[in-house]
Every structure is written in structure tokens, then in C-alpha cells.
C-alpha positions as CSV (number, residue, x, y, z in Angstrom):
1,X,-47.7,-0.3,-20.5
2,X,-45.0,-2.5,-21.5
3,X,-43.0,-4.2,-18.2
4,X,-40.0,-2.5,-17.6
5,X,-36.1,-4.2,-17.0
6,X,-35.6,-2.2,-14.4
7,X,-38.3,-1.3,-12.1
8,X,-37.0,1.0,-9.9
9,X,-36.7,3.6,-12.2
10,X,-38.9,2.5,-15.1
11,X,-42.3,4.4,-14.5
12,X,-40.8,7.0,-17.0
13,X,-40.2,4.5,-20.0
14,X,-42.2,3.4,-22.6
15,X,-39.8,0.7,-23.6
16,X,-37.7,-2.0,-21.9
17,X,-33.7,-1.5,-22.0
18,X,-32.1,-3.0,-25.1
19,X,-30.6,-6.5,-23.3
20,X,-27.2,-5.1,-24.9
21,X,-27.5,-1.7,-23.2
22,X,-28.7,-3.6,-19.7
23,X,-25.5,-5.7,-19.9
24,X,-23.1,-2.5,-21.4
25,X,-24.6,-0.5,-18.4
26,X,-24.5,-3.1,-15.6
27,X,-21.7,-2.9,-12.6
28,X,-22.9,-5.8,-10.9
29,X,-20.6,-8.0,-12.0
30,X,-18.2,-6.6,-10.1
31,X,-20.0,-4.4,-7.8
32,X,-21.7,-7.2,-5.6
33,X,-18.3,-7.2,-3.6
34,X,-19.8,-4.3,-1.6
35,X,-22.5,-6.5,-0.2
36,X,-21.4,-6.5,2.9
37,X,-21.4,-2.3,2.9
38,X,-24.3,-2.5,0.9
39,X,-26.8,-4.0,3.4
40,X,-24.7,-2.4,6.3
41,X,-25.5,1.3,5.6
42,X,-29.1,-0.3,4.6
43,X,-29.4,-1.1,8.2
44,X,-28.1,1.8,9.4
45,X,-30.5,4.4,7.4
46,X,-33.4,1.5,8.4
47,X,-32.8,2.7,11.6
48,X,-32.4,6.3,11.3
49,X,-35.6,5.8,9.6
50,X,-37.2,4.8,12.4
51,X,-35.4,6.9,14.9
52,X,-37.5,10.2,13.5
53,X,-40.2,8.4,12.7
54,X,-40.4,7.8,9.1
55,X,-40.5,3.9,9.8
56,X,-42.4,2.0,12.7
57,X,-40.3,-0.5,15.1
58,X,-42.0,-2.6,13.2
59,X,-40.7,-1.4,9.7
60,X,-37.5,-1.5,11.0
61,X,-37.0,-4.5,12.4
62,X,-38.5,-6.5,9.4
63,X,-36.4,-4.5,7.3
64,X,-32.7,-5.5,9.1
65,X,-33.9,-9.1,9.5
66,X,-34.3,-9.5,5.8
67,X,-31.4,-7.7,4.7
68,X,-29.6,-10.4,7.2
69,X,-31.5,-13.0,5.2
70,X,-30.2,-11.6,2.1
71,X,-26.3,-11.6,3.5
72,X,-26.2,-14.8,4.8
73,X,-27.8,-16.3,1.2
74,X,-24.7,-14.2,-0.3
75,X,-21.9,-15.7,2.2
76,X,-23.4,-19.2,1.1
77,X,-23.7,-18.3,-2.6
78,X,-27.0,-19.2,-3.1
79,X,-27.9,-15.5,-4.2
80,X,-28.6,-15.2,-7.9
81,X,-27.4,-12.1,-8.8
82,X,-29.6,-10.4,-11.7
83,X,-28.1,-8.2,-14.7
84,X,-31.2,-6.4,-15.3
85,X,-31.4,-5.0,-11.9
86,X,-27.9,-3.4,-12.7
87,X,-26.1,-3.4,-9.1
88,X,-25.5,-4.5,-5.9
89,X,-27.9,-2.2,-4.7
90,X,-31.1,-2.7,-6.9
91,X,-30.2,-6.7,-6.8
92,X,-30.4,-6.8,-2.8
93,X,-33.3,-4.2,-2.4
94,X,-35.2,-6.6,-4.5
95,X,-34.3,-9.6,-2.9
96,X,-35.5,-7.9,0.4
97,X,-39.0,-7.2,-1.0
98,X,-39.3,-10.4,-2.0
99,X,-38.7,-11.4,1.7
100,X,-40.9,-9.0,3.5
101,X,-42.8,-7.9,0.7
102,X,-44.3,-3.5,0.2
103,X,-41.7,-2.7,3.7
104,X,-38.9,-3.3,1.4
105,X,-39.6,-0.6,-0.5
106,X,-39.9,2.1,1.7
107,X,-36.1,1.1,2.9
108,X,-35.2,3.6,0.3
109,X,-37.1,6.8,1.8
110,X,-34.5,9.6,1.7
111,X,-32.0,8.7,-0.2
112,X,-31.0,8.0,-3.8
113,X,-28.5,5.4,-5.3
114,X,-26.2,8.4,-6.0
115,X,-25.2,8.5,-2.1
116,X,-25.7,4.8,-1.6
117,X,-22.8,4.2,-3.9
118,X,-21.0,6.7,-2.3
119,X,-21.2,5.8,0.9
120,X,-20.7,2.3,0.1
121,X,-17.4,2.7,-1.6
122,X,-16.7,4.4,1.8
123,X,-17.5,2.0,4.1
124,X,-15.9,-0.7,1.5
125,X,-12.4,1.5,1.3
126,X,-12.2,2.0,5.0
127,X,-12.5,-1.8,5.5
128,X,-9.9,-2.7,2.9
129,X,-7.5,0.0,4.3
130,X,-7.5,-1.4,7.7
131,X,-6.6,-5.2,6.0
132,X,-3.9,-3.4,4.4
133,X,-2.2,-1.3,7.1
134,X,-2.7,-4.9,9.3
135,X,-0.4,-6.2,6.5
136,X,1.7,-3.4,5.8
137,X,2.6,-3.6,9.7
138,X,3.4,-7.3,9.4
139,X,5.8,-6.4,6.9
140,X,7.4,-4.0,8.9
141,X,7.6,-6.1,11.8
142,X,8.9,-8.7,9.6
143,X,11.8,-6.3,8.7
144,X,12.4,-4.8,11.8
145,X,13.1,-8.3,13.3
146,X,15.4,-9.2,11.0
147,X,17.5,-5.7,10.7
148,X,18.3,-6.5,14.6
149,X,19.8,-10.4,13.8
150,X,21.5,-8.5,10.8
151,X,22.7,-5.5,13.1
152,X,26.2,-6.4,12.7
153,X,26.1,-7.9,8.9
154,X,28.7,-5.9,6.6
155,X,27.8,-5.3,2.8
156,X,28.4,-3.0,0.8
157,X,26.2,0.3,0.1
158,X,26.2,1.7,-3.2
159,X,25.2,5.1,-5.1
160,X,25.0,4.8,-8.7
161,X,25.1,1.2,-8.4
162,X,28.3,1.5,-8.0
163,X,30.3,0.5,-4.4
164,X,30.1,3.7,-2.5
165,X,30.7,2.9,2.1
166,X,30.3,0.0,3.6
167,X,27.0,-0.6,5.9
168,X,25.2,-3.4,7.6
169,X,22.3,-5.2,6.2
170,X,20.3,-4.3,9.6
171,X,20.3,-0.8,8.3
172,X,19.6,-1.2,4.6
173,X,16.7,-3.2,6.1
174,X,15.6,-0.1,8.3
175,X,15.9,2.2,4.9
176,X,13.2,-0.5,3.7
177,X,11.3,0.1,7.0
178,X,11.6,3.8,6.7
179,X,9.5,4.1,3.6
180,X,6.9,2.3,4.9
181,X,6.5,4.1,8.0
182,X,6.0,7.1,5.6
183,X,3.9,4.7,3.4
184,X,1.6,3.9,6.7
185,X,1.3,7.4,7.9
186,X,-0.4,8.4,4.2
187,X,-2.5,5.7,4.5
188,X,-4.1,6.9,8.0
189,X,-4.2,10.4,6.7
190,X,-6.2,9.0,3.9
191,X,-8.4,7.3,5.7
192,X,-9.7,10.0,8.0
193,X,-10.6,11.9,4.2
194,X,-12.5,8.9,3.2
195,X,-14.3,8.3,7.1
196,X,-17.0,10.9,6.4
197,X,-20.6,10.1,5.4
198,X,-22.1,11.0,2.2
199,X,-25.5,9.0,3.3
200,X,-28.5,12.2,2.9
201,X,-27.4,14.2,0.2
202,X,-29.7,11.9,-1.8
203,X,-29.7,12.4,-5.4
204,X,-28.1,15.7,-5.3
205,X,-30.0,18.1,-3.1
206,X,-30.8,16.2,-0.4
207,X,-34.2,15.4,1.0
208,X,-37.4,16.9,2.3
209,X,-37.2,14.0,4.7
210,X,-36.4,14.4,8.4
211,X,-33.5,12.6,8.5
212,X,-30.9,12.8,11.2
213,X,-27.5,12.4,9.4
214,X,-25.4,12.8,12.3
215,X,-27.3,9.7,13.8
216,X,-26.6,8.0,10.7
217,X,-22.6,8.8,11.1
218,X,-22.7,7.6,14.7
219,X,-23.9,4.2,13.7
220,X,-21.4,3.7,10.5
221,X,-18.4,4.8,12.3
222,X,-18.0,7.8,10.4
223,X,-16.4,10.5,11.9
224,X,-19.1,13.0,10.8
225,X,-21.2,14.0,7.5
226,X,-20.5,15.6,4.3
227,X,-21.2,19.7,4.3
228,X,-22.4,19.5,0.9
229,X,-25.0,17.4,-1.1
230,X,-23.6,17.7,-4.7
231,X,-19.8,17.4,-3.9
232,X,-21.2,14.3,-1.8
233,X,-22.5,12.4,-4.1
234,X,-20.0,13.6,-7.2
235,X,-16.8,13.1,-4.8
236,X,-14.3,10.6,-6.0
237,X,-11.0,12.5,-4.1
238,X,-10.6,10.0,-1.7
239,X,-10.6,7.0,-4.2
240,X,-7.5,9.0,-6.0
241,X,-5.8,9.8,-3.3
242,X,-5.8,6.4,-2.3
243,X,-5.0,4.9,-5.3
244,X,-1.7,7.7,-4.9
245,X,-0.9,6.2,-1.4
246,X,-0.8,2.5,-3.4
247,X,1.0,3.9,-6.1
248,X,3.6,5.3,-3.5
249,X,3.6,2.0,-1.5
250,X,3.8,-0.2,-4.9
251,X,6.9,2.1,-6.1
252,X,8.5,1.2,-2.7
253,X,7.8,-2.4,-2.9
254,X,9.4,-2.4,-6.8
255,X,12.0,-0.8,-5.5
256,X,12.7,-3.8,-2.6
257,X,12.1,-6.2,-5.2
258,X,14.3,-4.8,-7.9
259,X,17.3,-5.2,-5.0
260,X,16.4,-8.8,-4.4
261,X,16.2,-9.7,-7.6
262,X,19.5,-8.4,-7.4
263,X,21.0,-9.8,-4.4
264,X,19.6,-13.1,-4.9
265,X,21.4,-13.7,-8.4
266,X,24.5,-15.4,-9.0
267,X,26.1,-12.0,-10.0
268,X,25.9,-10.4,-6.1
269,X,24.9,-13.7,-4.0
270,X,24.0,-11.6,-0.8
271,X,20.6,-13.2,-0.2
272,X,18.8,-16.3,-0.7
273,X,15.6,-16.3,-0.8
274,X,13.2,-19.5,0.7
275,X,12.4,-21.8,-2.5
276,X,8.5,-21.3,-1.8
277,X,8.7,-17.9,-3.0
278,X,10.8,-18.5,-5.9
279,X,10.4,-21.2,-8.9
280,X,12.2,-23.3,-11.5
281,X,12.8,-22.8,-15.1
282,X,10.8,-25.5,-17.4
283,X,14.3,-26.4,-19.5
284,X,16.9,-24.8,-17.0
285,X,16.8,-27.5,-13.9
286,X,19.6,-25.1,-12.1
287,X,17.4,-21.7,-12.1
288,X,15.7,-20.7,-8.8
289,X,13.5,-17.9,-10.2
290,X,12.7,-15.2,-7.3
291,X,9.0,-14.3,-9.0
292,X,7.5,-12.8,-6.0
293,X,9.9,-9.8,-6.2
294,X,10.0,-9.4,-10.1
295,X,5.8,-10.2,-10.2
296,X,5.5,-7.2,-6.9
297,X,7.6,-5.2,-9.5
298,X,6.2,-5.9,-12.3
299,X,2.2,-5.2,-10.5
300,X,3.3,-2.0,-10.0
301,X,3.0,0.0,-13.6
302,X,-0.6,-1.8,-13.2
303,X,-1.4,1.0,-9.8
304,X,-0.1,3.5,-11.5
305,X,-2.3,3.0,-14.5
306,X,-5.1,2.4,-11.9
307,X,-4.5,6.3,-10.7
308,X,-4.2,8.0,-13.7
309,X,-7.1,6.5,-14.9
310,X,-9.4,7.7,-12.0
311,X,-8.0,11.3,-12.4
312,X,-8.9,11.1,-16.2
313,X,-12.2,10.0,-15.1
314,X,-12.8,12.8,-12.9
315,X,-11.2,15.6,-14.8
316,X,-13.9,16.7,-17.2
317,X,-17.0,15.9,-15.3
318,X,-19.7,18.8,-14.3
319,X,-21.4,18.6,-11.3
320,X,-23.3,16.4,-9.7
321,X,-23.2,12.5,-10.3
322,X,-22.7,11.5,-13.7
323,X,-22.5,7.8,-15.1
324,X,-19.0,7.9,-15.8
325,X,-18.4,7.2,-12.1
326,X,-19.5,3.6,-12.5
327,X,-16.1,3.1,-14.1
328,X,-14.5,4.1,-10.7
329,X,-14.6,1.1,-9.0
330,X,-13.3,-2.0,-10.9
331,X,-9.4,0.4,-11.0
332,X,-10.2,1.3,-7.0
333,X,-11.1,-2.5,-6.8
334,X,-7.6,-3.9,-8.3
335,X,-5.6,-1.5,-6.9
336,X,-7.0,-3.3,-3.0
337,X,-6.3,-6.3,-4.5
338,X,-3.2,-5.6,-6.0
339,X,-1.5,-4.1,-3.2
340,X,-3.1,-5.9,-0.3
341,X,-1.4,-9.3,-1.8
342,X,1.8,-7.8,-2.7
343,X,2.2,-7.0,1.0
344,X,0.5,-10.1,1.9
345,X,3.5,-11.5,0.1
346,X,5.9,-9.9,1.0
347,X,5.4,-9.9,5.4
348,X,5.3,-13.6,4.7
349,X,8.5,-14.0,2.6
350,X,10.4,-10.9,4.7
351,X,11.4,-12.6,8.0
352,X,13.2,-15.6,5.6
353,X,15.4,-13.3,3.6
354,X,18.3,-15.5,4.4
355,X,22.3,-13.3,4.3
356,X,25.1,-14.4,2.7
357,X,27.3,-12.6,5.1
358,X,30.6,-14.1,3.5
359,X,29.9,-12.9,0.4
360,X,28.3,-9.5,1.3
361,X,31.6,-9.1,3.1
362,X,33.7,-9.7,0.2
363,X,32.2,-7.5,-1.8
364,X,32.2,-5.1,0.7
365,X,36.2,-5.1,0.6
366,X,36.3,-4.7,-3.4
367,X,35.3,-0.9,-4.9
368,X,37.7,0.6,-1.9
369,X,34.5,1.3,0.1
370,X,36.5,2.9,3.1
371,X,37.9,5.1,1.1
372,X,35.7,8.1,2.9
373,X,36.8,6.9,6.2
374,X,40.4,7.7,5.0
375,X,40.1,10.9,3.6
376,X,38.3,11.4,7.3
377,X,41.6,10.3,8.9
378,X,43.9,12.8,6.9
379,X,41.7,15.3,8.2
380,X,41.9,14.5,11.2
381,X,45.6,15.0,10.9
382,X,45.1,18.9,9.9
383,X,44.9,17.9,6.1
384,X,42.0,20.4,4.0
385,X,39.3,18.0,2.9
386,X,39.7,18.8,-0.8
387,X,43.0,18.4,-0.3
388,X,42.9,15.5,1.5
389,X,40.3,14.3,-1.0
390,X,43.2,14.3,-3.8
391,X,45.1,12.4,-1.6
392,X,42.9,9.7,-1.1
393,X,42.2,10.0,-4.7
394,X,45.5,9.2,-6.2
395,X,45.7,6.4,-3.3
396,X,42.6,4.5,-4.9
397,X,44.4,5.0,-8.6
398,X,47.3,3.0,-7.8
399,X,45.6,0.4,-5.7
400,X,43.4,0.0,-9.2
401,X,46.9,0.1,-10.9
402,X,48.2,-2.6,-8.1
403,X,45.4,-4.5,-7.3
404,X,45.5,-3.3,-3.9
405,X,42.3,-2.6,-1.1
406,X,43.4,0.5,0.5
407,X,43.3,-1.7,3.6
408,X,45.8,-4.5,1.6
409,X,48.4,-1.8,1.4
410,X,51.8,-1.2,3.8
411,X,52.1,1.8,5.7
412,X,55.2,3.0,3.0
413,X,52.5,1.8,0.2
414,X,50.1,5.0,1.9
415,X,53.1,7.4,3.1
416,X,53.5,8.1,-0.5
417,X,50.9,9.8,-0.7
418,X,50.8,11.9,2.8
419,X,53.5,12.3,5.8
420,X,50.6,12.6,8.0
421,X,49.5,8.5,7.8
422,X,50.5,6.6,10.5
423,X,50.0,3.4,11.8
424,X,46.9,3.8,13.4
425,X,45.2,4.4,10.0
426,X,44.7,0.6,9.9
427,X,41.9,1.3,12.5
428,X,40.2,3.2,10.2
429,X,40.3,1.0,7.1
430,X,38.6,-2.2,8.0
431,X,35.4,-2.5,7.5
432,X,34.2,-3.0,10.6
433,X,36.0,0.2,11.9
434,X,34.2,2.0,8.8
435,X,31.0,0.9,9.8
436,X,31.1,1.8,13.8
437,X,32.5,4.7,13.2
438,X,29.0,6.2,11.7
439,X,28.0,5.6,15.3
440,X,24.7,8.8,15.5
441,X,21.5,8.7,15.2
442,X,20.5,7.4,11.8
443,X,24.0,6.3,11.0
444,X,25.0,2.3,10.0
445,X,26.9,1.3,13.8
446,X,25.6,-1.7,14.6
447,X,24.6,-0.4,18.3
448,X,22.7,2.5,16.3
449,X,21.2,-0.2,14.2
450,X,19.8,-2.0,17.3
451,X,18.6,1.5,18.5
452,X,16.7,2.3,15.8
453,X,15.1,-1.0,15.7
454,X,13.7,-0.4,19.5
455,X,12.7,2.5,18.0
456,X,10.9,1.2,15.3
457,X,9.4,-1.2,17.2
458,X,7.9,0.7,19.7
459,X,6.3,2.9,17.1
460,X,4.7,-0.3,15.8
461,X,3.3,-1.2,19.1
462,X,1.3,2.1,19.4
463,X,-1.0,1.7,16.4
């Protein structure tokens, strides 16, 4: 009989792969970064294995010292990595037979690459989420510490774009911090989804072997085992709903980054940003390009391309394992990489946002931003607040007319327009009195600000 490419499945052949279909059909290019998973649920099902008898001590103990042989040949990249044997799996079953010779083959006794992939992609995910929660809580640390220097830093906050109430930069930091506390908490819900073991359903049906499964859990760190052998091994939820918590993540990093692209231009001059995270234009020697932001922005349409292409994937296929799933990982695989080194980037480059408080105070005076806090006075005063509304209304059109700040004009300037202003409206129109005045829970005081950083911080510290 003609050899075979592949020989862990090619007993039923008569002829070798076509080398084009070995390379079309191959993942291990990019599969092999599961190694480490790889040969860590080996040893684990090694040692269930032997645990209900299957394998001798013996067995077992050859078994996990050659799959150590094989990862520390990997970590010093003198593995050669074969094509023909298709994938992580089949590349470092064959390297341990080589080692320890007919023992390496019985390593796959009750169970099928259909659940090894599965639960590799698991173990691999769970890894990766904990790097990126590690960084997503550097970044909010990052923020949290600098929302409580900026407590009492006035700029302007906008709707529309357009200048809408003043508010310090230590709370527009704490909006930041906000989303990613939301962004955190989907991430550990995830997580617990995807900490389940799909290891024993085998190819689709599980096994006549006497495997212990829950023993197998208990030595991976899963939390327990799947309930069903074909949705184990045909499962891909948890790689979607990840890629949605990125997605979700990556929308709110765009959206950070679209405001300091913003603030850092000449235009609104609120921030600078520290010259390693920015660079120069090749003909322009006076531009200071912020490319981390617009590069985190622009990495984002690339997630959301990642998860729409896993739920097309999915969406047609019958159960149980079908080949499409090989084109699951290189999309999950970005998407880590994508997002773990956008927050990478971000944590570092978050504690050096450096405020231009002069000019965020400026332009927090233009756009009459108190003009809220005024119509909140004449109400005080026993005005309606649609009347009083009007009042402040035609105020603002003259001061456009005049070139007045509400808090520029004379008390006669603002009698014009209601009896009921007094002197003490003055208190009300700077922007300082604006800003403590939202002085609750959740509003922009600078005392609340500080608050709500203790706060934040001390949700931090019990992760």
C-alpha cells in the first residue's frame, strides 16, 4: 500500500494527499501557538488515563516527560514543525512517539482531535483573557490616577459636539473608566462560558473508554464538563461571544481615541500627548502625529470584521464538527492580538495624558456653557422652567449679538431680561460655581470626582 501523508488517519486511503490539498488543508501555521494548551491537556488526559487504568504509571509518566521534551524544543525553536501532519496536534503527537516510541500512541486513547481542538482553544482563550483583563485593569488604574490630579481641571463638555456645561477632566476620565468597568465585567462573564471542558466527547459520541471527565476538569482548571458530546465538540459560542466583548471594548477604545485625536490638535489644544506615542510627518517637521489613538481606532473595524466572520462561519453548519471550524481560529487569534496591544498601549500611554488646563478653561468660558446653571437660578427665584428657559434663551442671543459670556455681562445687561436676577447670580455663572454645584453622586464636583475615584479604586483592588 502506498505510504500515506498523514498517518494518523491514513489506513483508509489508497493514495497520498495531493501536496496542494495538504498545504490548502493545513492550520499549523498558525495553530502551533496552542502548544502550550496542546501538550497541557495531553498531560492532563495522560493522567486520567492512568487514574482508571487505561495507562500504567509507567505509560504515564513516559508520556508527560516527553511531551515536556517536546515544549521545551518548542520554547527554544528547535521544533520543526511539519505541514503534512496538518496541526499542532498531529505535529507534537508525533514528535512524542518519536521520543518514547509505541507509548506515544496510545496518549490518544479516548479522545479524537474534534475535542482536542476544542478544548485547546479553551484553555488557550482563558489564558489570553486573563493577559487581557491584567491589561484592561492597568488601563483603568492608569485613568483612575489621573482623574484624581485632574479632579479640579475645568473643560468644557459637549453634546453634539457642540459646548453644552462645563465639567472637569477628572470626570470625563471616570466616563472613560466607566465603560471599561462594563467592558471588564463581560469579559469575566465570558470567561466562566468558555471555563468548561469539552475533553471526552471524543469525536462526537464520546467513548467506550472509562474515562473520568470530572477528574480531567479538576486538573485543567475547568469549572466542570460539557453535558453534551456533539454540542462539545461543534461549540464555537464562546469564541463569538468573545470576539463581541472585543468588539465592545475596541468601540470604546475608538471612541477614547477619536477624543484625543481631538484634544491633542491644534484646533482644541486640551492634551498633549508624550512624543513616544506620537510621530513626525516625513515633509512636515512641525507635525506631532498622535498614531497610537488614530492606529487603536482605526484596529477597530478589523474586530468587528473578526466577529461577523465567526458568526457567518457558524451559521449554516449541521451538527457535529465540520471542517469549516478550522477557519475559527486565525479571526479568534487576531482579535487577542489585536486588542491585547491596544490596551497594552493604551495603560502605558494613559497615566501621561498631559492637560492643558489654560486652554480647556478657555474654551470652557466660550459656547455660554453655564447657561443651565442660569436658567437653574431663575427658577430658583419662582420663575417656570420653560419660562425661565426663554429667558435664558434670549440672554444667550444677545450675548452672541454682543459678544458677551453670560458671566461677562452687568447685572442691568441680565435685568433685561428678568426682575428676578440679582447680584448673587454671579455665583452661579463662573465656571467653577457651575461645576461644584453638580455636587451628587455621579455629578462633575470636584469632591464627587475624588469620591468616585476611591470608589473606583477600591473596586479595582478586589479583582
Amino acid at each position: 500500500m502506498t505510504d500515506q501523508t498523514n498517518a494518523s488517519w491514513g489506513g483508509r486511503f489508497s493514495e497520498p494527499t495531493d501536496a496542494f490539498v495538504a498545504r490548502y488543508t493545513a492550520s499549523v501555521s498558525f495553530d502551533q501557538r496552542m502548544y502550550r494548551q496542546d501538550i497541557q491537556g495531553s498531560i492532563a488526559h495522560a493522567k486520567m488515563l492512568c487514574k482508571v487504568g487505561v495507562l500504567s504509571e509507567t505509560e504515564r509518566d513516559d508520556i508527560i516527560r516527553g511531551l515536556e521534551e517536546v515544549r521545551i524544543e518548542i520554547e527554544r525553536g528547535d521544533f520543526n514543525w511539519s505541514v503534512e501532519l496538518e496541526d499542532v496536534h498531529m505535529n507534537i503527537e508525533a514528535a512524542l512517539t518519536q521520543k518514547i516510541g509505541i507509548t506515544g500512541k496510545k496518549l490518544h486513547t479516548g479522545r479524537s482531535r474534534n475535542d482536542q481542538v476544542a478544548t485547546d482553544i479553551r484553555l488557550y482563550l482563558r489564558d489570553e483573557i486573563d493577559v487581557i483583563a491584567s491589561e484592561l485593569t492597568r488601563l483603568q488604574q492608569g485613568l483612575i490616577d489621573l482623574a484624581e490630579q485632574e479632579a479640579d481641571t475645568i473643560m468644557p463638555g459637549f453634546t453634539h459636539l457642540q459646548t453644552a456645561q462645563p465639567v472637569t477632566f477628572g470626570h470625563h476620565l471616570l466616563a472613560w473608566n466607566e465603560m471599561l468597568q462594563r467592558d471588564y465585567s463581560r469579559l469575566m462573564d465570558c470567561r466562566k462560558r468558555i471555563n468548561i471542558l469539552p475533553l471526552g466527547a471524543a469525536a462526537l459520541a464520546g467513548t467506550t473508554y472509562p474515562i473520568d471527565r470530572h477528574y480531567t476538569a479538576e486538573l485543567l482548571g475547568f469549572e466542570r464538563p460539557t453535558e453534551n458530546s456533539l454540542d462539545s465538540v461543534s461549540d464555537r459560542d464562546f469564541a463569538i461571544e468573545f470576539t463581541s466583548v472585543a468588539a465592545m471594548i475596541m468601540m470604546h477604545m475608538s471612541r477614547f481615541s477619536e477624543e484625543l485625536v481631538l484634544w491633542a490638535s491644534a484646533q482644541f489644544q486640551f492634551i498633549d500627548l508624550p512624543d513616544r506615542f506620537c510621530t513626525g510627518s516625513s515633509i512636515m517637521p512641525q507635525k506631532k502625529n498622535p498614531d497610537v489613538p488614530e492606529l487603536v481606532r482605526g484596529k477597530t473595524g478589523r474586530v468587528y470584521g473578526h466577529m461577523i466572520s465567526l458568526l457567518t462561519l457558524m451559521k449554516s453548519q449541521p451538527l457535529a464538527y465540520n471542517k469549516d471550524n478550522q477557519e475559527d481560529k486565525e479571526p479568534l487569534f487576531d482579535t487577542v492580538d489585536t486588542l491585547r496591544d491596544s490596551l497594552r498601549a493604551f495603560a502605558d500611554m494613559a497615566p501621561h495624558l498631559q492637560a492643558k488646563k489654560d486652554s480647556m478653561y478657555e474654551a470652557a468660558k466660550r459656547g455660554f456653557s453655564t447657561a443651565t446653571d442660569l436658567a437653574d437660578y431663575v427658577v430658583r427665584k419662582g420663575i417656570p422652567f420653560r419660562d425661565a428657559h426663554e429667558i435664558v434663551g434670549k440672554a444667550v442671543a444677545y450675548g452672541i449679538e454682543s459678544g458677551k459670556d453670560l458671566s461677562d455681562m452687568a447685572l442691568q445687561e441680565l435685568q433685561q431680561f428678568s426682575e428676578q436676577i440679582s447680584d448673587d447670580v454671579f455665583e452661579v455663572l463662573t465656571l467653577e460655581g457651575s461645576v461644584a454645584a453638580r455636587d451628587h453622586i455621579g455629578g462633575t464636583a470636584p469632591n464627587q470626582v475624588r469620591a468616585a475615584a476611591g470608589r473606583a479604586k477600591a473596586a479595582l483592588a478586589e479583582r
